[in-house]
N, C-alpha and C positions, 0 to 999 in steps of 0.2 A: 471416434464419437466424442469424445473428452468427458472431463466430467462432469454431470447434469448440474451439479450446487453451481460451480464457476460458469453455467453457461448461466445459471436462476439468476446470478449474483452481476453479470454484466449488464442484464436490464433491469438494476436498483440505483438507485443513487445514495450515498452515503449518508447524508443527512436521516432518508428513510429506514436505513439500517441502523443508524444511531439510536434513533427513536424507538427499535426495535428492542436494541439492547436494553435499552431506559424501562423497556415494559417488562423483560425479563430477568431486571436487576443483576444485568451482565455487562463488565468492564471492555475494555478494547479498544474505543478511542482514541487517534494520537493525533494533536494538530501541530502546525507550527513546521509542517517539511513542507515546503512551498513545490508546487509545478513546476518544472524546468522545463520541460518539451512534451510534446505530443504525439501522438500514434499517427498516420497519415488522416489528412481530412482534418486535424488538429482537435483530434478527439483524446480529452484529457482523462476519461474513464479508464480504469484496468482493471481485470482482477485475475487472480489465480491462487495456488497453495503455494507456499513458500520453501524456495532453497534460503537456507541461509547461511552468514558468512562473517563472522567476527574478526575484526584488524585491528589492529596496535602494535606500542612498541614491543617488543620483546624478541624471541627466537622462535622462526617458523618449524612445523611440527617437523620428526625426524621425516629422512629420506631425500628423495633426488630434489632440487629446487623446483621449482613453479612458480610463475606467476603469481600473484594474488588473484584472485576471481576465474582463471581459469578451470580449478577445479569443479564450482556451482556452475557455470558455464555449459560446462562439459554433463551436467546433469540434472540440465533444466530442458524446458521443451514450450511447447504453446501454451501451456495450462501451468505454469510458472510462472511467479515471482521473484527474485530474487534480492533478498532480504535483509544488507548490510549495517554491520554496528562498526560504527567508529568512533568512541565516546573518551579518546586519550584525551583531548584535549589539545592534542597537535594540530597544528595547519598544517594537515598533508590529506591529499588524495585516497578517498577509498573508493573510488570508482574514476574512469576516465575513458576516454577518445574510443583505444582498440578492444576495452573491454567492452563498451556498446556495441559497437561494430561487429565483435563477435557472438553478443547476444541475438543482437537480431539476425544475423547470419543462422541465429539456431531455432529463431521463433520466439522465443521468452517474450511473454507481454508486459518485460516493463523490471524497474527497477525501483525499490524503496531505499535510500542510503540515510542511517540515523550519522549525518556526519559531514564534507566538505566534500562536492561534486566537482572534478575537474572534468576542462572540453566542453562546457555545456552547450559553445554552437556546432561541436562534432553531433551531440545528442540532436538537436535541431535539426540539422541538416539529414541527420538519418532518418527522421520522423521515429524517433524512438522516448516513450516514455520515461520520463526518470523524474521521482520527485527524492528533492534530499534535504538537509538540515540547513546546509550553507554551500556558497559558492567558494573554491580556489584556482590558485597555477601553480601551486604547489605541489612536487609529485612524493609520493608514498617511496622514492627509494630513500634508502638510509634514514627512515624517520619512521614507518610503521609496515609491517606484515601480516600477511595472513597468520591466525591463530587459530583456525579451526574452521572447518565447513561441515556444512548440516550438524550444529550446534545450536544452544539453546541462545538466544537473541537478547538484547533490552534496547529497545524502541521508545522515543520520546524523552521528554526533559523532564525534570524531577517540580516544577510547579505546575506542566500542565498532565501531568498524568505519565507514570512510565506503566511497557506493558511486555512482560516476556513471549517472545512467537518462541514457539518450535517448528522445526522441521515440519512442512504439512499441513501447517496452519494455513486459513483461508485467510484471502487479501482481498482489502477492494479500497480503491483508493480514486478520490478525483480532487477540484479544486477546493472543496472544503474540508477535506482531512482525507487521511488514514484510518481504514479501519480491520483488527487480525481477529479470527473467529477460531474458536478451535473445531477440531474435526467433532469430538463429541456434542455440541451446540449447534452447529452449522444447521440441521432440519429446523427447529426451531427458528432460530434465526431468520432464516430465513421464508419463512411460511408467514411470521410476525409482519416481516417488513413487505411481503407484496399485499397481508390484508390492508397496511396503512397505507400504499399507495395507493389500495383501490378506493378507500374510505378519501382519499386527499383530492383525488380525479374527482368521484363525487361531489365534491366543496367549491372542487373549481368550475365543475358544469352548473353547478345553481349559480355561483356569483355573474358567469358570464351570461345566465337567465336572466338576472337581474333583480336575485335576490340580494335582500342589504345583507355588508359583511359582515358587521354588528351580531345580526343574528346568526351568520353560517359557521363564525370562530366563537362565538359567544355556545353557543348548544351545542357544535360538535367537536370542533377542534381543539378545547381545552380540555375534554373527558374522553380525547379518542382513544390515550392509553391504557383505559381503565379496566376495559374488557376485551 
């Protein structure tokens, strides 16, 4: 059945959610990780809770080796995200080609990478969502590794807003940003943002009436947040 918030949250659009948070004086936000590719039908909408997945330089955690992203991979499903940081500052790959490949092989709706997307016409061509920070050909051997999965995250640039995801945290993301909810706000949240899209349809059924706009943003869409 999955879960009812991520099924509420696939028919919101971000913006509406933004707006949401704006009313409940709750952060989350992240812009500036651009669309790479699309879900089949070139539907740039996603959402789900978040696997996540921290890279860089250093030494990956003890035991047998692994791939990077293999792990999240291995423990995400339809109603996933998966939710990488890659903030070293290296031009290398924290996501690519066979790790998509193997995402959607498992269902995952989609991938957020705070970081450098390599393969983005493998992403394409799979019709697999992926929005990320920057593009490479760069590959992640001998320059960064996995440091930890389903750990705590940091998403976004430090002028337009950073936002820590944890493991579980709600995702939704399309062409005008990212946005991470936590599990404890998520009802709110999202109750907020379907009244404002009912309140926004309303605005846009008078103006196509032919009511003037003047007065339909001037009376109600400047005070929709207010109550």
């Amino acid at each position: 059945m999955g879960d009812p918030f991520v099924q509420r949250l696939r028919r919101l659009d971000v913006c509406a959610v933004s707006d949401a948070l704006d009313k409940l004086q709750l952060t989350g936000v992240v812009t500036g990780l651009s669309h790479r590719s699309s879900a089949p039908g070139g539907q740039s909408r996603i959402a789900g809770r978040a696997v996540t997945m921290r890279v860089g330089p250093g030494s990956p955690p003890p035991g047998p080796p692994k791939h990077l992203g293999c792990t999240a991979i291995e423990q995400a499903g339809p109603d996933s995200i998966i939710v990488v940081e890659q903030r070293s500052g290296l031009e290398a790959g924290c996501w690519g080609g066979l790790l998509t490949l193997g995402a959607k092989m498992r269902g995952v709706a989609g991938v957020i990478a705070e970081g450098p997307l390599r393969d983005v016409d493998e992403a394409i061509a799979y019709e697999f969502p992926i929005y990320s920070r920057s593009l490479t050909a760069r590959t992640a051997r001998a320059r960064v590794v996995e440091l930890g999965t389903q750990v705590p995250v940091t998403i976004g640039a430090a002028v337009g807003g950073e936002v820590v995801v944890n493991p579980g945290d709600y995702v939704l993301a399309d062409r005008s940003a990212v946005i991470f909810i936590a599990p404890t706000h998520i009802d709110r949240v999202v109750a907020a943002a379907e009244a404002i899209v009912a309140k926004e349809a309303a605005m846009a059924k008078a103006i196509l009436s032919g009511a003037p706009i003047g007065q339909i943003m001037s009376g109600n869409y400047e005070h929709m947040l207010e109550n």
